[in-house]
C-alpha positions in Angstrom: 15.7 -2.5 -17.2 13.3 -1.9 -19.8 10.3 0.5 -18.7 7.9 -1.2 -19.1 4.9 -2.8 -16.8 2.0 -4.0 -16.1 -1.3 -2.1 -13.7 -3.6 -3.0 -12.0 -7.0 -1.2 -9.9 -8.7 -1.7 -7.1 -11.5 -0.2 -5.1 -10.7 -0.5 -2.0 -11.4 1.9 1.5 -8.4 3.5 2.2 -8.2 7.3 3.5 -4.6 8.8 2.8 -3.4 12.1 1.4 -0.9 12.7 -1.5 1.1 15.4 -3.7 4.2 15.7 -2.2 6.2 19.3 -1.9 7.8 19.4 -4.5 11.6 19.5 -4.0 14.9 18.6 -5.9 17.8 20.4 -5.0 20.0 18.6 -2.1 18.4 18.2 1.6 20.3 19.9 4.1 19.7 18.4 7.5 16.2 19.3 9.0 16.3 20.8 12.2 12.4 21.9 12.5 9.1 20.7 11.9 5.9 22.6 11.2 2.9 21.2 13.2 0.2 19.2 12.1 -2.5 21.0 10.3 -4.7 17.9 9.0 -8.4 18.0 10.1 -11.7 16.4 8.4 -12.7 19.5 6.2 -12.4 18.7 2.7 -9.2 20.6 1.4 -9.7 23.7 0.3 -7.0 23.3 -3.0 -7.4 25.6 -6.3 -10.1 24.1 -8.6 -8.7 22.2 -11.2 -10.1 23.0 -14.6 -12.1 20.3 -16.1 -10.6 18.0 -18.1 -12.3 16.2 -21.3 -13.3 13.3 -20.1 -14.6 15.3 -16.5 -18.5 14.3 -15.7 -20.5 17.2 -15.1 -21.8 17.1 -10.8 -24.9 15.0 -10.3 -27.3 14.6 -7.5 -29.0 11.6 -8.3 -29.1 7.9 -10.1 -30.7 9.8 -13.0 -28.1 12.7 -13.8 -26.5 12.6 -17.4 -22.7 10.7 -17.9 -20.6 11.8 -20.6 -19.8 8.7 -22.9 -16.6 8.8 -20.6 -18.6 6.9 -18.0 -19.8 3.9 -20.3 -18.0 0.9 -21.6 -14.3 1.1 -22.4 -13.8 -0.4 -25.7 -9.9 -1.7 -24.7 -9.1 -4.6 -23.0 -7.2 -3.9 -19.3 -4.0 -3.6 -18.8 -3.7 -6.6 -16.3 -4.7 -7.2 -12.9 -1.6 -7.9 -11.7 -2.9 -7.0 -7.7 -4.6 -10.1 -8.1 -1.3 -12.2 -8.4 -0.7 -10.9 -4.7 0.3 -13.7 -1.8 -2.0 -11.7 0.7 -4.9 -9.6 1.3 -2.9 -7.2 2.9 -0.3 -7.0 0.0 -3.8 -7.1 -3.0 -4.9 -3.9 -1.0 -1.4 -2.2 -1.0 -1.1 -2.6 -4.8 -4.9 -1.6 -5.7 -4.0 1.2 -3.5 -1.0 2.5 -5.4 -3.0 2.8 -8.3 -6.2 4.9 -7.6 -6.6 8.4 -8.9 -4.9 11.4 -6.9 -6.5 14.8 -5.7 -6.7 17.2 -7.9 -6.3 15.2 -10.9 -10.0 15.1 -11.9 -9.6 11.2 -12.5 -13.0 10.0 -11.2 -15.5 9.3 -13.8 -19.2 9.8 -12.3 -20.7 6.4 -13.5 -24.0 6.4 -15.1 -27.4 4.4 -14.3 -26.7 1.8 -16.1 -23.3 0.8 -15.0 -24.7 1.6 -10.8 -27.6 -1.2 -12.0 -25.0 -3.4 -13.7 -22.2 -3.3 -10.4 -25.2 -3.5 -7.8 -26.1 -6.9 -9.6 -22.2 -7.8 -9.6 -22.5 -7.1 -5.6 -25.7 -8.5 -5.7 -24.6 -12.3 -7.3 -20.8 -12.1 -5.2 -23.2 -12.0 -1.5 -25.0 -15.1 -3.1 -22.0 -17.2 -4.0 -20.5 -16.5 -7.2 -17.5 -15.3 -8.0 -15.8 -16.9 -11.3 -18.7 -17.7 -12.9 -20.1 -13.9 -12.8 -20.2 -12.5 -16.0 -19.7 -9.0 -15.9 -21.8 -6.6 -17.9 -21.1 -4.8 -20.9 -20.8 -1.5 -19.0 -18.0 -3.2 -16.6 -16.6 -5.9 -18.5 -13.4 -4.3 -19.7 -13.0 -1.9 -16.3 -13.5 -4.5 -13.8 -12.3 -8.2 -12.9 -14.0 -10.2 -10.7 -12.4 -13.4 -9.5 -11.2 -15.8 -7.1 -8.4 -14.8 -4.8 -6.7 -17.5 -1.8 -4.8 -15.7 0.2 -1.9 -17.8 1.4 -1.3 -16.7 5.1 -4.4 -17.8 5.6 -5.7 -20.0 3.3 -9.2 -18.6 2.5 -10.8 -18.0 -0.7 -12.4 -14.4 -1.3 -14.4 -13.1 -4.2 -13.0 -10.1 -5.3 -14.2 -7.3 -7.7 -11.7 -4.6 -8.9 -10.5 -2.3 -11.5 -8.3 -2.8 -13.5 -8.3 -1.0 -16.3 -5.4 1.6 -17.5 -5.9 2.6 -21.0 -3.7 5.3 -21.1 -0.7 3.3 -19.1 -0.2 6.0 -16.9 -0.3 3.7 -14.0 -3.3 5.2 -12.7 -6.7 3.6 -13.1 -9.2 5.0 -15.2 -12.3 5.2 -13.3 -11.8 4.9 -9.4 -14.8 3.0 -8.8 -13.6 0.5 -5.8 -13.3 -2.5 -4.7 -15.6 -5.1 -3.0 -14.5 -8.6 -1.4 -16.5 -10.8 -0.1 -15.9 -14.0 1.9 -18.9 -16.5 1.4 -17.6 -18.5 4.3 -17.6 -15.8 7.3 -17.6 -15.8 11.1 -19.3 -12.4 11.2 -21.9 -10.6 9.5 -20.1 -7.5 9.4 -18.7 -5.1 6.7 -15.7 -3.3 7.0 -15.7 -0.4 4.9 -13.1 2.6 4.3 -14.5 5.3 2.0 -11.8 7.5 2.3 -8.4 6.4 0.6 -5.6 8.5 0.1 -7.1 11.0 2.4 -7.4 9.4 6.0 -4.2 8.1 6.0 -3.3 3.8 7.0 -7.0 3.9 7.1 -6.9 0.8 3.9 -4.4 -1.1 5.5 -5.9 -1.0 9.1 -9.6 -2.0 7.0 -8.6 -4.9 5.0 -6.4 -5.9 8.4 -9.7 -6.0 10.3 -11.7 -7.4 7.6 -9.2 -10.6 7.5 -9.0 -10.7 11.3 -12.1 -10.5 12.4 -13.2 -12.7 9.7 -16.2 -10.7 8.5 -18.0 -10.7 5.1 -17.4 -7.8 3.2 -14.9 -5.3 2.7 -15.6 -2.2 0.8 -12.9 0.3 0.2 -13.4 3.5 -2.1 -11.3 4.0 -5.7 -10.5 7.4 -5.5 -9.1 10.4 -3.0 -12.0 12.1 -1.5 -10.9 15.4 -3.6 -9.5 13.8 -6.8 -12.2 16.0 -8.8 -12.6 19.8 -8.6 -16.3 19.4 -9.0 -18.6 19.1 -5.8 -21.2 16.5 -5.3 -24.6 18.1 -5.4 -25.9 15.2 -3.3 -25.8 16.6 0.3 -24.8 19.7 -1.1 -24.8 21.3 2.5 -21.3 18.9 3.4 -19.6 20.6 -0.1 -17.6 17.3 -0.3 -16.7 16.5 -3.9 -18.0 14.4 -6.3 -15.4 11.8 -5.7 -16.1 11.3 -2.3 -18.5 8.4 -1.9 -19.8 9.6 1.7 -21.7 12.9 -0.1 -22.4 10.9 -3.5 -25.1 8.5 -3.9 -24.5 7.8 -7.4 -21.6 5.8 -6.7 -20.6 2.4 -6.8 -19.9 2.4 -2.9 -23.4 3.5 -2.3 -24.7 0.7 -4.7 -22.8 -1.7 -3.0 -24.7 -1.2 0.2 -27.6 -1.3 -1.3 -27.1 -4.6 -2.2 -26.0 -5.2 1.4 -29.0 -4.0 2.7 -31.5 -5.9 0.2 -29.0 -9.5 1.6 -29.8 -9.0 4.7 -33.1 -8.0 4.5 -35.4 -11.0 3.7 -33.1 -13.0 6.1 -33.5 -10.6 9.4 -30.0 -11.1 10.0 -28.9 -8.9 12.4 -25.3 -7.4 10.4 -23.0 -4.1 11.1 -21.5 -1.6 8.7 -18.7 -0.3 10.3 -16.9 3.0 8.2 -13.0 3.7 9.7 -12.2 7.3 9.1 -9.5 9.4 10.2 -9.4 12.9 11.8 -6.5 15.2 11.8 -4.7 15.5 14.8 -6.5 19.2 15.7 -9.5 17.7 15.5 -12.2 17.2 18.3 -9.2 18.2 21.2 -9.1 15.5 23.7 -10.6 12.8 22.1 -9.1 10.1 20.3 -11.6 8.1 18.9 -15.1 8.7 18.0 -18.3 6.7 17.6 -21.2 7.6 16.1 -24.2 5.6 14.4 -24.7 8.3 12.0 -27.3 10.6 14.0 -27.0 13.4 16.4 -28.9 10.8 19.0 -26.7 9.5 21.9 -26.8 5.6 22.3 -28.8 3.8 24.7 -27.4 1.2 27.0 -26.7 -2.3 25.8 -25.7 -1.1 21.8 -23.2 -2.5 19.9 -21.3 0.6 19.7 -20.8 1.1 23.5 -20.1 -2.4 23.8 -17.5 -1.9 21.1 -16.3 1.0 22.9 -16.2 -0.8 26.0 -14.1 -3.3 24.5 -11.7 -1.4 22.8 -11.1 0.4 26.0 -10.3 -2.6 28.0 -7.5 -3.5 26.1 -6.0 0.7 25.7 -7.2 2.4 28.4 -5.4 5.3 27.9 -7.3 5.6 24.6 -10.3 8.6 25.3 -13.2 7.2 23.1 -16.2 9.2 23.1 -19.6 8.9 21.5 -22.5 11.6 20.6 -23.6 13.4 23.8 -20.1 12.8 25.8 -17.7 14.9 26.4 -14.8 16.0 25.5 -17.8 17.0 22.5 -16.9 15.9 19.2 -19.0 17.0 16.0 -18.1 14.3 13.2 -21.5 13.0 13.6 -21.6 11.9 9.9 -25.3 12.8 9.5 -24.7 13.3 6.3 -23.0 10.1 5.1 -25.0 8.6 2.8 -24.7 5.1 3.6 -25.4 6.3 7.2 -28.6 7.7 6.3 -29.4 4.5 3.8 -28.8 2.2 6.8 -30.8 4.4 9.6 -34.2 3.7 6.9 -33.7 6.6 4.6 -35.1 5.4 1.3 -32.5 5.2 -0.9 -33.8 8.1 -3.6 -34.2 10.7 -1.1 -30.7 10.0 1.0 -29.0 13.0 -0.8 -31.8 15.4 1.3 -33.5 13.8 3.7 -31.3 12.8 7.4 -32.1 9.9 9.3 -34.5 10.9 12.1 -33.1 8.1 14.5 -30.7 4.9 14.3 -31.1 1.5 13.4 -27.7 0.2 14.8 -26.7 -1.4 11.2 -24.2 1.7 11.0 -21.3 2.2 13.1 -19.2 5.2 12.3 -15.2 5.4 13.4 -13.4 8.5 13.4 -9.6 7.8 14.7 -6.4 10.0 15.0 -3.6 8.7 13.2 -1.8 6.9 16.4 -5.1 4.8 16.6 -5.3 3.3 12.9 -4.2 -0.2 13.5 -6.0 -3.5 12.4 -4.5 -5.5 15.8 -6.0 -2.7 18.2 -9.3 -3.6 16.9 -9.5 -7.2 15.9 -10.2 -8.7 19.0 -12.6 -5.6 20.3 -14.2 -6.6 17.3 -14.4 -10.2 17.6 -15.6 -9.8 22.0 -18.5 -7.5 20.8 -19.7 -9.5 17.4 -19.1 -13.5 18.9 -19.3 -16.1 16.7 -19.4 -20.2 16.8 -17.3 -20.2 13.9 -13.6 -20.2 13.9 -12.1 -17.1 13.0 -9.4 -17.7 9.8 -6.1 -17.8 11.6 -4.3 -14.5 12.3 -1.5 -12.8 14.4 -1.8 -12.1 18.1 -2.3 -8.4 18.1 1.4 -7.2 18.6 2.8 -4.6 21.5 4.6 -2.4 19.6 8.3 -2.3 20.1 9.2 1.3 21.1 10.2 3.8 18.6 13.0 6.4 18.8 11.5 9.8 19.7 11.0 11.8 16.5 8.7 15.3 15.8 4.9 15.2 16.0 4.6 16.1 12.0 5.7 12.1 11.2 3.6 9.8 9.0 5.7 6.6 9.6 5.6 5.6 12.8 2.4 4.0 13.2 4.3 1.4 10.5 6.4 0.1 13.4 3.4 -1.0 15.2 2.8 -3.3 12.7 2.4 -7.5 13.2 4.7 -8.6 10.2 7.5 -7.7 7.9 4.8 -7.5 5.0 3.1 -5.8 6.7 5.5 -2.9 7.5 6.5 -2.9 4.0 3.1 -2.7 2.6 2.4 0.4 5.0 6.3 1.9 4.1 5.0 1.5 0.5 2.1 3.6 1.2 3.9 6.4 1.8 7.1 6.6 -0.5 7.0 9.5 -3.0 5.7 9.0 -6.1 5.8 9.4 -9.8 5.7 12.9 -11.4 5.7 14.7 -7.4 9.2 15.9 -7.2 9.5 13.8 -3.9 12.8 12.7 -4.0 15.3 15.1 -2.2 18.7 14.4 -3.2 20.9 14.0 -0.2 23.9 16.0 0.4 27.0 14.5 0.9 26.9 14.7 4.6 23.7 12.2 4.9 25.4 9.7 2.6 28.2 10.0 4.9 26.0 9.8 7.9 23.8 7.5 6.3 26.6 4.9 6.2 28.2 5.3 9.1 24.8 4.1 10.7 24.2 1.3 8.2 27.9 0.2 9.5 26.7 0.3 13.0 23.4 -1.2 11.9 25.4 -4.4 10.8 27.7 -4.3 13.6 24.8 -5.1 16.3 23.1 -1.6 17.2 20.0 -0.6 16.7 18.1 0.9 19.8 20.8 2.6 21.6 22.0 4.0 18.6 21.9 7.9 18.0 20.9 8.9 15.0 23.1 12.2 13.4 21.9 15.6 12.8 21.5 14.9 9.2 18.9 11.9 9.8 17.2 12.4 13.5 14.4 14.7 12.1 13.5 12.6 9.0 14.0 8.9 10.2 13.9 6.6 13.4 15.9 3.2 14.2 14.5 0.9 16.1 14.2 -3.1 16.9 11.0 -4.5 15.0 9.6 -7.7 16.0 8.0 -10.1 13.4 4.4 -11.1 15.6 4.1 -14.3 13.0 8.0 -15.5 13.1 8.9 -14.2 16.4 12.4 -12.5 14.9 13.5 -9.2 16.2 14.5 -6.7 13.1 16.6 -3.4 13.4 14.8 -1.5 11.1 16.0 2.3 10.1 13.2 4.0 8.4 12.2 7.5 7.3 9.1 8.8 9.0 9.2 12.6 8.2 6.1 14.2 6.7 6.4 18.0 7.5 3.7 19.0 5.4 1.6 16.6 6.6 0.4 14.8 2.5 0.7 11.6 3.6 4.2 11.1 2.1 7.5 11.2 3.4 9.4 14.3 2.5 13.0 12.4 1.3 12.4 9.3 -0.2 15.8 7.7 0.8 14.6 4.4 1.8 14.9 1.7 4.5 17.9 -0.5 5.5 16.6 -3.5 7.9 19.2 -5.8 9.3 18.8 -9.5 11.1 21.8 -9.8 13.1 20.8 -14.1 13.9 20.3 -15.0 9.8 21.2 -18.3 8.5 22.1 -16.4 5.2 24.9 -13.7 4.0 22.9 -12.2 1.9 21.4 -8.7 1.2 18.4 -9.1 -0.4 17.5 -5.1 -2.5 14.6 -3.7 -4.1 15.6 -0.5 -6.2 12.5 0.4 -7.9 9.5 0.5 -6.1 6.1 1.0 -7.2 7.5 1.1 -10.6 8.6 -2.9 -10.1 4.9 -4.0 -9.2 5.3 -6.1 -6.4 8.5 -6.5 -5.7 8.9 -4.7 -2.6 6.6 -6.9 -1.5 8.4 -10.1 -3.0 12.0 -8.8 -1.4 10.2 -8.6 2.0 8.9 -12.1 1.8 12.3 -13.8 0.9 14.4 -11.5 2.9 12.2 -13.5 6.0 11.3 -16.2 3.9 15.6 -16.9 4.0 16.4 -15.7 6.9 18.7 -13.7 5.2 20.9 -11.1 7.2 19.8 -7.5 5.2 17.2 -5.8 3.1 17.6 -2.7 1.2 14.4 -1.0 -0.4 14.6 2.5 -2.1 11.9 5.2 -0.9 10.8 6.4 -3.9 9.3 5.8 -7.4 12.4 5.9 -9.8 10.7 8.6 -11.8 9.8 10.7 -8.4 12.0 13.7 -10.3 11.9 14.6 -13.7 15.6 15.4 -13.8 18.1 13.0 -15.0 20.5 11.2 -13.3 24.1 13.4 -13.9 25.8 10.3 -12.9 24.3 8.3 -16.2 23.1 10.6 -18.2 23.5 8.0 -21.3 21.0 5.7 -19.7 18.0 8.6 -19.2 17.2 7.4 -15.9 15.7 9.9 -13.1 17.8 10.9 -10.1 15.5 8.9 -7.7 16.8 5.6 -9.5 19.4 4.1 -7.3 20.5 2.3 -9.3 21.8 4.6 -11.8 22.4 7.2 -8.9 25.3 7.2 -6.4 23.7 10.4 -4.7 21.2 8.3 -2.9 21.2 6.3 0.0 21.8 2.8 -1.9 25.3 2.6 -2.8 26.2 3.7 0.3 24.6 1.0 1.9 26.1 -1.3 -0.4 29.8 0.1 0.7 28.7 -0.3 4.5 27.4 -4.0 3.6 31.1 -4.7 2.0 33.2 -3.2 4.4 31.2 -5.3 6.8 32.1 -8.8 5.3 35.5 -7.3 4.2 36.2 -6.8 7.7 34.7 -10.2 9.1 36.2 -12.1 6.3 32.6 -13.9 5.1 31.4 -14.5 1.8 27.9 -13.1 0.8 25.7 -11.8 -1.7 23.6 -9.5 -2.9 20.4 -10.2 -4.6 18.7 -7.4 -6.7 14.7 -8.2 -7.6 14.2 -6.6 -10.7 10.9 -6.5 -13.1 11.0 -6.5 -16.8 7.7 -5.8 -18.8 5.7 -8.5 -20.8 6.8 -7.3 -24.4 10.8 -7.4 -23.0 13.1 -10.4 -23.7 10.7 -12.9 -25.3 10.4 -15.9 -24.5 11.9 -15.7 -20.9 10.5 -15.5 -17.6 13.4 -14.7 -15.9 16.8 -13.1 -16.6 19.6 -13.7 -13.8 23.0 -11.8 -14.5 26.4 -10.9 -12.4 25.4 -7.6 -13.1 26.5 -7.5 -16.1 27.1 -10.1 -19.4 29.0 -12.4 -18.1 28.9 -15.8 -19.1 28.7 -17.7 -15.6 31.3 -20.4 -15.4 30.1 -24.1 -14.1 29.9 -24.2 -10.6 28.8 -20.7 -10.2 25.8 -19.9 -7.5 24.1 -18.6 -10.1 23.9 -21.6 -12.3 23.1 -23.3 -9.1 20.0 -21.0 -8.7 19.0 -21.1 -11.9 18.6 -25.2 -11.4 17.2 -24.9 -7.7 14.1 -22.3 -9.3 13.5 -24.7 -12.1 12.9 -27.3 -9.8 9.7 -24.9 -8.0 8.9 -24.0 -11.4 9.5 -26.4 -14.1 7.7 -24.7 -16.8 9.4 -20.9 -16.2 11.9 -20.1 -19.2 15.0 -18.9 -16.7 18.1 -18.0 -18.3 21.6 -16.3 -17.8 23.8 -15.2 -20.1 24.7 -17.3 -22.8 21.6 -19.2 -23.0 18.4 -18.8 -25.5 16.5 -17.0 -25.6 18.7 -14.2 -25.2 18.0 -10.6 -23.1 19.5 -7.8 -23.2 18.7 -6.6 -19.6 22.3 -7.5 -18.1 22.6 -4.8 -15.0 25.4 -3.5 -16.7 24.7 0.0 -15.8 23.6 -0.4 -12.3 25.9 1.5 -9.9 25.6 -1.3 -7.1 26.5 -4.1 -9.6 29.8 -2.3 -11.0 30.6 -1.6 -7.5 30.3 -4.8 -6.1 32.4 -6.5 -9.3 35.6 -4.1 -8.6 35.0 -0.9 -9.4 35.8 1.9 -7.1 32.9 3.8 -5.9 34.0 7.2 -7.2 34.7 5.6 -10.8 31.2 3.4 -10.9 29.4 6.3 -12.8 31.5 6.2 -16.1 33.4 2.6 -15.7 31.7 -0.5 -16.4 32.7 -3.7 -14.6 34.7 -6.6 -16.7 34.9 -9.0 -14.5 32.6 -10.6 -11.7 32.7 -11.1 -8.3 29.6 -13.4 -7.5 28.9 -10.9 -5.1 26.2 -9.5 -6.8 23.0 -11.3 -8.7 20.6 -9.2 -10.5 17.4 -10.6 -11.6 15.1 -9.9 -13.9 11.2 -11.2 -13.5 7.8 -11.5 -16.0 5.3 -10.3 -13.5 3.7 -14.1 -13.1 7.3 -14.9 -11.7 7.7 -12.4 -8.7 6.9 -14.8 -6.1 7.9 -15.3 -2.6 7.7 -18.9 -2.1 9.2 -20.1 -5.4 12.3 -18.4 -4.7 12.9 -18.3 -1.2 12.6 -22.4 -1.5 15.5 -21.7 -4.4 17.3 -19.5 -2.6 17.5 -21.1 0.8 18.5 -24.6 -1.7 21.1 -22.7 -3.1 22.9 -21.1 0.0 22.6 -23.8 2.8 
């Protein structure tokens, strides 16, 4: 497949960490895990020198921007998050693309872009949405636009950042994102300033925002510590400049400005409410905190003890705490500056000046990990703000199917208790390794061994009484997943290790989930992850939206390592490319999925989403091969595909082999694909396959094409 892509940015609220430990020689099996060591101090990481475009610290609207900050003078890149089925799956892909820590990527905007985006948020509260024409100062950084999201079938207005004028996936300003729905059943906004850093933090925020079917969602562009530089605004919290909480020349702190000034003439009463994340050594004994941004206890009959109250009702083992309780917990956040904006502060003297007492508009959240769920809060929510309205439909909140005991220093478990398939894979997503980070250990041969054996065991009907082996019990967990919105349990094996506690999991070998009721024989994969926007999330969606029997997605960015595949070294691939690897967990799974049909004697297939880039194979859409070129013969499923998608999409160009326009992207190296046409496993790195087996269908996609519903309608036509 030919590198190439398309990005997309997003401001968003999300709090997660990143930089994975670097590793690249084979993983032996782990035995021992450090313990946690998160907590809400600001790292305390080496100063990265300043790069050229770096904007000197400033403490107020009036500080000098390098010409960094103004107008980009090339178009975006694409906002391909916007092509997204969901809400849940536009967050996941703005999320993937926001600035790092340590990467001095966030540009400190200047007045006039702050005046120009509080206008934007200003003309989105009254209505608008496509006919907002964005000012010079944001007009090639941001997009601002209509977005339906289909589970639900409600219209947002969304503003986000897309541009990526160096194409190194990354956006170029980590500004945000705001989304507004005009049509709401409560005047709340749901806010996460913290991406990257508090970790599920964006997914649980955009969940709660859809649920609860509030107004606003406001999520933050950047990690908290992407720049070396600390804000000088509330210089006593020595947060830096990147984090929007100490920082009131932002675009966050704009934005509720322009909350505030809604609101205001109408006397509507409204709630801010900020979900952060504590590490788990944080405020001992307590699990959740509330605070409305003062030292001052709350008096009885708030909001936020009625919140509390309700939260508690449905998990009373939860201990939730506000100011003045005990066990005591200090993350007061008098120094947020959107607290102190929303307790009357003037808005030019936030950076100094503390709220002297509460006006109830801001509601502060501080959660450990275990707690950061959208369906533990929806319905607190909803009991504490009612509302006449009908809510936009959403999932019962689920009870989480138990998972298989693993260490305390684990990142991935809170991604079982998720309500959907999309939504596990969004939150899996989160957390694979990626680009540039080392994060991909290569497994020895005793995983892959293990590794099958389990897939084999996997498709043979296990899944909660099976025991995982030495080489897998410390990194991963198995367990049965139900699907809340299709009622269909999952055996899902999924790695779950963090050790160093970055908000990434430390192998990047992937996850294997198996339907053992499907109405289809077919394994539907997804080798390159983050680098193929969106198609983990498309696989997910017709792996349910089929029914099929398996899905296979890799655990980390194909570029993770920047050595070479041994196995190709012709094609210039990276190690953590399946599909040009056979030391990774892939091919295995693709032996185990053959022996399994071998052995029951049923016909199947599997179906490879791939992504080629807009400048690759002109003039086609999408590319369909046997894995390799092949000219299919009449009667072929393929051909039978090709005619079932071109009935959902009459006016995408879909070809195979022989047809015009021509592409060269075939599959012919892909390990899986000469495997499953007759190769031996031990000869697929070197021998290319000559004949086909129909077992294997490797597709190719424009990004406008990687849908869910289009195929999964074709694919379900084609295999009855």
């Amino acid at each position: 497949m030919k590198r190439a892509m398309m990005l997309c940015g997003l401001m968003l609220v999300v709090v997660v960490a990143c930089a994975p430990t670097p590793t690249a020689t084979p993983v032996p099996p782990t035995t021992t895990v450090a313990a946690p060591t998160a907590t809400r101090v600001p790292p305390t990481a080496t100063p990265v020198p300043p790069s050229p475009t770096t904007v000197p610290p400033t403490a107020t609207r009036a500080a000098t921007v390098s010409p960094t900050a103004a107008a980009a003078t090339k178009a975006p890149t694409g906002a391909d998050c916007m092509a997204t089925n969901t809400l849940e799956e536009l967050v996941a892909c703005v999320t993937a693309k926001m600035p790092r820590a340590d990467t001095n990527a966030f540009v400190q905007p200047n007045n006039a872009t702050l005046k120009d985006w509080k206008q934007v948020a200003v003309q989105m509260l009254a209505g608008k949405c496509d006919d907002i024409a964005v000012s010079a100062s944001l007009k090639n950084i941001y997009t601002v636009g209509t977005f339906k999201d289909k589970s639900n079938n409600v219209n947002y207005c969304v503003a986000l950042e897309v541009l990526d004028e160096n194409k190194n996936n990354v956006i170029d300003r980590g500004w945000g994102t705001f989304i507004v729905n005009n049509t709401p059943s409560r005047e709340l906004s749901i806010q996460v300033p913290h991406p990257l850093f508090d970790i599920a933090t964006e997914t649980q925020g955009i969940g709660i925002f859809k649920g609860t079917g509030s107004r606003t969602f406001l999520l933050a562009g950047t990690h908290r510590n992407a720049n070396a530089a600390l804000s000088t605004c509330v210089a006593e919290a020595k947060g830096g400049e990147a984090n929007v909480m100490y920082n009131a020349a932002t675009l966050f702190q704009a934005t509720v400005e322009a909350l505030a000034e809604f609101y205001k003439p109408t006397n509507r009463d409204w709630n801010a409410l900020q979900f952060h994340g504590m590490g788990d050594t944080t405020c001992p004994g307590v699990d959740v905190f509330f605070s409305y941004g003062v030292a001052t206890p709350p008096k009885p009959g708030d909001k936020v003890l009625e919140l509390r109250a309700n939260a508690v009702k449905r998990h009373p083992k939860w201990v939730a705490t506000v100011a003045g309780e005990q066990p005591p917990c200090t993350l007061l956040a008098t120094d947020s500056v959107q607290g102190r904006l929303l307790n009357d502060v003037a808005a030019d003297q936030v950076c100094t000046v503390p709220a002297a007492n509460y006006s109830g508009r801001f509601i502060y959240i501080e959660q450990k990990r275990d707690w950061r769920t959208a369906s533990d809060w929806i319905d607190a929510i909803n009991e504490t703000w009612q509302s006449t309205i009908p809510v936009p439909p959403t999932r019962a909140p689920s009870t989480p199917t138990p998972v298989a005991a693993v260490p305390k220093a684990t990142v991935n478990p809170n991604c079982a208790a998720t309500n959907t398939l999309e939504e596990l894979d969004a939150c899996i997503v989160a957390k694979v390794p990626r680009k540039d980070t080392n994060g991909f250990g290569v497994p020895d041969n005793t995983a892959i061994g293990d590794w099958k054996q389990v897939a084999a065991q996997m498709l043979a009907g296990k899944c909660d009484d099976l025991t995982l082996p030495a080489s897998l019990k410390n990194a991963y967990t198995i367990s049965t997943f139900k699907d809340n919105e299709n009622n269909s349990s999952y055996c899902v094996l999924m790695e779950t290790l963090d050790e160093n506690q970055n908000g990434y999991v430390d192998r990047g070998w992937g996850t294997f989930i198996v339907n053992n009721k499907p109405s289809r024989e077919l394994s539907i994969q997804v080798p390159h992850v983050l680098y193929d926007i969106d198609t983990d999330a498309q696989g997910i969606g017709v792996f349910k939206g089929t029914n099929a029997r398996s899905f296979l997605l890799a655990g980390a960015h194909r570029d993770a390592n920047p050595a070479r595949t041994t196995c190709e070294p012709s094609t210039g691939q990276g190690e953590a490319d399946p599909a040009h690897n056979t030391a990774a967990m892939f091919l295995p799974t693709t032996q185990a999925l053959l022996d399994y049909y071998n052995a029951n004697g049923k016909a199947w297939v599997a179906i490879q989403f791939h992504g080629m880039g807009t400048t690759d194979c002109a003039g086609v859409g999408a590319f369909m091969t046997y894995g390799f070129d092949a000219i299919p013969k009449p009667g072929d499923k393929i051909l039978e595909l090709k005619a079932n998608i071109a009935k959902q999409r009459t006016a995408w160009v879909v070809t195979t082999p022989g047809d015009q326009p021509t592409c060269s992207l075939t599959g012919g190296t892909n390990v899986q694909s000469r495997f499953l046409n007759g190769i031996p496993s031990d000869q697929v790195c070197k021998t290319g396959a000559t004949a086909y087996s129909s077992k294997f269908i490797h597709i190719e996609q424009k990004r406008e094409l990687r849908t869910v519903a289009d195929w999964a309608a074709a694919i379900n036509a084609t295999w009855k």
